[in-house]
C-alpha positions in Angstrom: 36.4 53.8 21.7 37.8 57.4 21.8 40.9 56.6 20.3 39.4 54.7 17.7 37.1 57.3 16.8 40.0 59.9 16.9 38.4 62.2 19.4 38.4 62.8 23.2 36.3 61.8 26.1 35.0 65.1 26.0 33.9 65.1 22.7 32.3 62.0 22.6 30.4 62.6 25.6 28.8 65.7 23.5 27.1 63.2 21.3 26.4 60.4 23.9 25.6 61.2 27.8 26.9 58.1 29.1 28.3 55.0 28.3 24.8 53.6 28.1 23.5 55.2 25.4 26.5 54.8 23.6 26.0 51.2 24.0 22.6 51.0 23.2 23.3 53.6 19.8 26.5 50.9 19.0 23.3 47.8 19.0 20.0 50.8 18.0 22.3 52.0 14.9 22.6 48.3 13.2 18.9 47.0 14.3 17.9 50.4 12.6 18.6 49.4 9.3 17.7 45.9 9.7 14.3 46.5 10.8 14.2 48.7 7.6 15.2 45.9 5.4 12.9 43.2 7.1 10.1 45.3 6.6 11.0 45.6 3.5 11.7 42.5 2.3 8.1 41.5 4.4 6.6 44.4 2.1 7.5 43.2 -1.7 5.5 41.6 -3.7 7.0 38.2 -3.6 6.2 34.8 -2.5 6.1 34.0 1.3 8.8 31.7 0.4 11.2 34.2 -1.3 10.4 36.9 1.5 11.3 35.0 3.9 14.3 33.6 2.4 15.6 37.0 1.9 15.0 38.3 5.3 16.8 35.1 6.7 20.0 35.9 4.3 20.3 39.5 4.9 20.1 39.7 8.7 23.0 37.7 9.1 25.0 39.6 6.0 24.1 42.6 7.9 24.9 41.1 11.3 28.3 40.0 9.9 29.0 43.4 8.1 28.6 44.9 11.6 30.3 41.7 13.2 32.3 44.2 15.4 29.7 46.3 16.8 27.3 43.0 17.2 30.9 42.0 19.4 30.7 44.9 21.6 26.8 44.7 21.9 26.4 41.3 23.2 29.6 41.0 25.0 28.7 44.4 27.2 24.7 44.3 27.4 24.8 42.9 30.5 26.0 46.5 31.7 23.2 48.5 29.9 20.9 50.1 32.7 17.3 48.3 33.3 15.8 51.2 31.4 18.1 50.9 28.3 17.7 46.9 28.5 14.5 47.4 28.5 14.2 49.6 25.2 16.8 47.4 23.7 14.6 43.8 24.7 11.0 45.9 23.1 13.3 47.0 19.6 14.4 43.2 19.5 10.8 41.9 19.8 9.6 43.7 17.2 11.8 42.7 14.7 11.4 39.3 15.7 7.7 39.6 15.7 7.9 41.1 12.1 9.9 37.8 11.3 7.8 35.5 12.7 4.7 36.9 11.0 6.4 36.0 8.3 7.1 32.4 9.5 3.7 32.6 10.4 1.9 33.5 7.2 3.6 30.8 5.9 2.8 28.3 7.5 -1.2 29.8 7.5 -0.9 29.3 3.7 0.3 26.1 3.6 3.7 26.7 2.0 5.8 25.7 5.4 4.7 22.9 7.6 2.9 23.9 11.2 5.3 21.1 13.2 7.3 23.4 14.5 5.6 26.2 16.5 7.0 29.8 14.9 8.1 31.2 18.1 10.9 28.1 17.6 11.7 28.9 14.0 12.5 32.1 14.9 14.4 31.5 17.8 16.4 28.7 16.3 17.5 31.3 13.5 18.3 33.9 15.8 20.5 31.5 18.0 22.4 31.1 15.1 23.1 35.0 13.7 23.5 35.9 17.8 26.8 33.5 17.6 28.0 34.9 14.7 30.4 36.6 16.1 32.1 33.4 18.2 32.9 31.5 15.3 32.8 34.0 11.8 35.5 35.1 10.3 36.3 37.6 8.0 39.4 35.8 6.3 37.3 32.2 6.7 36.3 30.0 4.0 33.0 31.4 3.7 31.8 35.0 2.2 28.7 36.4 4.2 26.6 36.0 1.8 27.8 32.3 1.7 26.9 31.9 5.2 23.9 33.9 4.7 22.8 31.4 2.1 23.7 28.1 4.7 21.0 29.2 7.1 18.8 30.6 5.2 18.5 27.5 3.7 18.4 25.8 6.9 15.5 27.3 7.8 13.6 27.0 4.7 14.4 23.1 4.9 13.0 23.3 8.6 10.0 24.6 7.3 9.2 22.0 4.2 5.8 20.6 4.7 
C-alpha cells in the first residue's frame, strides 16, 4: 500500500492509526458515495420502476469502478477488529435497507410481484455485485455499464408480477 501510494509507513500512519481503519476507509470511502447515489436515485421523481432500475445499474458500475478496492475489502475483512466489523456490518445495512424500501414500495404498489419476499431480492442482487470481483474483468467482453444493465435487468424480470 505504501509503495503504491508513494509514501512511507510513517506517513501513512499520519492519516490512518492502524491498519484497521485503513481498511475500513479503503470499503467506508466507496460505500460513501454509493449510499449518496442510492439515496438519490431513491429521491427523484421517477417511477418505482425506473428508481430502482437505476440504483440496481449503478451499484455495480460503481462497484466495478472500485473493483480493486472492493478486492482488498472483502478479501481482508475477516481481519477488521469486532468494533470496525461492526461499523462496517451497520453502514451495509443501511444501504441495503434503503434498497430494499425500494423493492418494497414496489411491490406495495403493485408494480413488482410480492412472491418473492424483499429481504431475497436484495440479497440475490447483492450476491451478485459481492462476486464481482471473482469473475469481472476490465479487458472482458463486457463494459460496466453492460454488466450493470444484465442484472439490473435480472432483477427487474424477478420482480414482474
Amino acid at each position: 500500500i505504501v509503495e503504491a501510494a508513494g509514501v512511507t509507513k510513517g506517513a501513512l500512519y499520519h492519516y490512518f492509526g492502524s491498519k484497521d481503519d485503513l481498511l475500513h476507509e479503503v470499503y467506508a470511502r466507496v460505500l460513501r458515495v454509493q449510499q449518496e447515489r442510492l439515496d438519490a436515485f431513491a429521491g427523484a421523481d421517477e417511477p418505482i420502476e425506473k428508481r430502482l432500475r437505476g440504483a440496481a445499474a449503478d451499484v455495480v458500475v460503481t462497484t466495478i469502478e472500485n473493483l480493486d478496492d472492493a478486492m482488498i475489502f472483502f478479501r481482508s475483512m475477516h481481519h477488521l477488529s469486532p468494533e470496525k466489523n461492526k461499523q462496517v456490518r451497520a453502514e451495509r445495512r443501511r444501504y441495503h435497507e434503503r434498497f430494499r424500501a425500494l423493492v418494497e414500495e414496489g411491490q406495495e404498489s403493485g408494480v413488482f410481484s410480492k412472491a418473492t419476499p424483499a429481504d431475497l431480492v436484495v440479497d440475490y442482487h447483492f450476491g451478485s455485485v459481492h462476486h464481482l470481483s471473482t469473475w469481472y474483468r476490465p479487458d472482458g467482453p463486457m463494459t460496466p455499464q453492460q454488466v450493470a444493465d444484465h442484472l439490473a435487468d435480472l432483477l427487474l424480470r424477478a420482480l414482474r408480477p
